[in-house]
N, C-alpha and C positions, 0 to 999 in steps of 0.2 A: 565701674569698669573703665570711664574715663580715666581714672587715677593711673591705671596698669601702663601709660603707653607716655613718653615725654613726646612732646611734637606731633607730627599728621596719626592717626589713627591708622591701623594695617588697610580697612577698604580705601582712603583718602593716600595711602602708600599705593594699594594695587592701581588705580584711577592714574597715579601720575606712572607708573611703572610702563603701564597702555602707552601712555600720551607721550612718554620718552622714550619707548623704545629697550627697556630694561628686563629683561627676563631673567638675570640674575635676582633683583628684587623681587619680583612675581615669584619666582621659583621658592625664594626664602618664605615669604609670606604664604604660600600654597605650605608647605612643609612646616609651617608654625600651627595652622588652620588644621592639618591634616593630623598630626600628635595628639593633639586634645581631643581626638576619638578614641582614642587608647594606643596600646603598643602596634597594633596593627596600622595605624591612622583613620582616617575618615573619606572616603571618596565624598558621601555623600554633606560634611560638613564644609569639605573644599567646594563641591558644584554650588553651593546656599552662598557661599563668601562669595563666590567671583559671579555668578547670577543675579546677587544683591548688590555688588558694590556698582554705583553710579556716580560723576562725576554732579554739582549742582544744576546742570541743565536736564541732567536723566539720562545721558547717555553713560552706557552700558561699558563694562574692558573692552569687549568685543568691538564695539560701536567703535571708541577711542583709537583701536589697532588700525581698524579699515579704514578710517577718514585721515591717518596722519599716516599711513603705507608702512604700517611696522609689523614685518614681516616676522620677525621673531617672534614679539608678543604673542601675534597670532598663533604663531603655531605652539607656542608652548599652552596655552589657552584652550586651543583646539585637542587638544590631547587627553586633558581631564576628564576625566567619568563625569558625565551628566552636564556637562554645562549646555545649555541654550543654546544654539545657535541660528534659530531664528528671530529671538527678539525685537520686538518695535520699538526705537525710543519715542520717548513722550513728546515731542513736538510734531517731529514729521510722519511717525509710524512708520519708520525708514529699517530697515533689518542691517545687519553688518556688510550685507551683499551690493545693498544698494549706497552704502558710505562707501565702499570699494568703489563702485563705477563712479559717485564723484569726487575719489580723490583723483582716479584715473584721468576725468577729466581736465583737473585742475594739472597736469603736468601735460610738456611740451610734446608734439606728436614724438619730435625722437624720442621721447623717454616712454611711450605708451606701453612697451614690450616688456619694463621690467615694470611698469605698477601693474600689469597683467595678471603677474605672479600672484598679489594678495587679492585679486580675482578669483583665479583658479585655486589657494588652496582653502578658498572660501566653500565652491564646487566642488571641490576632492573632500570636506570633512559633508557635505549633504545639505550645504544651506539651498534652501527652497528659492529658485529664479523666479516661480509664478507668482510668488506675494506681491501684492500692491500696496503702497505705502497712502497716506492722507491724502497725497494727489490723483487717487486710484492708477498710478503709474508702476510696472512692474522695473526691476533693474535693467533690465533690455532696453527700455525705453528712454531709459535717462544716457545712453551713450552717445556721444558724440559720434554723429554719422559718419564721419571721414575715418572711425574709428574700427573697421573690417572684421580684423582679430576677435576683437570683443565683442563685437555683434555674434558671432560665430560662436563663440566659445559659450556665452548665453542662452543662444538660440540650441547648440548643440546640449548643452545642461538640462535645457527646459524640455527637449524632445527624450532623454533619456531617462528622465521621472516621468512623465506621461505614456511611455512608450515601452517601459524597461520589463513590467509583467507580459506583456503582449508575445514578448520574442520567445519562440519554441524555444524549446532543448531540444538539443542535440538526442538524437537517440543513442542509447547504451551499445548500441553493437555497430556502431560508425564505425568505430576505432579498432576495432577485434580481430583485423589482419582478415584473410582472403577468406570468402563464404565458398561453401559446398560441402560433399561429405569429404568425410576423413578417410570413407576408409577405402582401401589400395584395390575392391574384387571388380570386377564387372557386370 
């Protein structure tokens, strides 16, 4: 199989794809991976690719997006049937969530509002804020305190998974315009 490919291998392509910021290449590579399930393609021989492929330290595409704020990757990443998005990598037991809040901290307070973004659509695709990584440290807790926004954004993520079966419905006849009878006699 080695033979098939001149230069990096398609996962050692997806891995730098991550780490550069390339979602044209990712996207080719998804759609190479995705064919070889037949005419239809393969969701689930795409989620195996981008769930296996790991840089040599163990970190994950996902991993690679969040810790270098590549916002695209991510979300094209995020879109595919079946992929992970909780994952631990093998050093720190860190998820994508919590490489996000330290890329976030690695940038200057002004810029804290747009590394926010691969915060949030880390939240928006359902990555879990309660996990604990090998520090027993959740994402919330790795934020730099002067950091508000993200405290919140965390704290508000974490209250809406624990909290989110709890909230009533609405009843069905809220909405049903004016109660009483209908009809006109006295």
């Amino acid at each position: 199989m080695a033979d098939e490919f001149e230069g990096a291998s398609p996962r050692e392509q997806a891995v730098e794809a991550a780490r550069r910021n390339n979602p044209e290449l990712l996207q080719e590579l998804i759609d190479k991976v995705g064919k070889k399930g037949g005419d239809k393609g393969s969701p689930e021989a795409v989620a195996e690719f981008l769930n296996t492929a790991r840089d040599g330290v163990g970190y994950g595409l996902l991993h690679l997006a969040a810790m270098n704020g590549k916002y695209d990757v991510l979300d094209l990443l995020l879109d595919q049937e079946g992929v992970e998005i909780d994952h631990e990598d093998r050093m720190e037991k860190d998820t994508p969530l919590h490489k996000a809040v330290r890329f976030v901290n690695s940038l200057k307070p002004e810029s804290w509002e747009d590394g926010k973004e691969i915060v949030d659509i880390l939240i928006d695709a359902g990555c879990d804020p309660r996990i604990r990584n090998k520090g027993k440290l959740k994402p919330i807790e790795l934020v730099d305190p002067r950091n508000k926004d993200l405290i919140e954004a965390l704290r508000k993520a974490e209250w809406n998974i624990m909290y989110a079966n709890d909230i009533p419905e609405a009843e069905a006849d809220e909405d049903e315009g004016p109660t009483g009878s209908a009809s006109d006699s006295d």
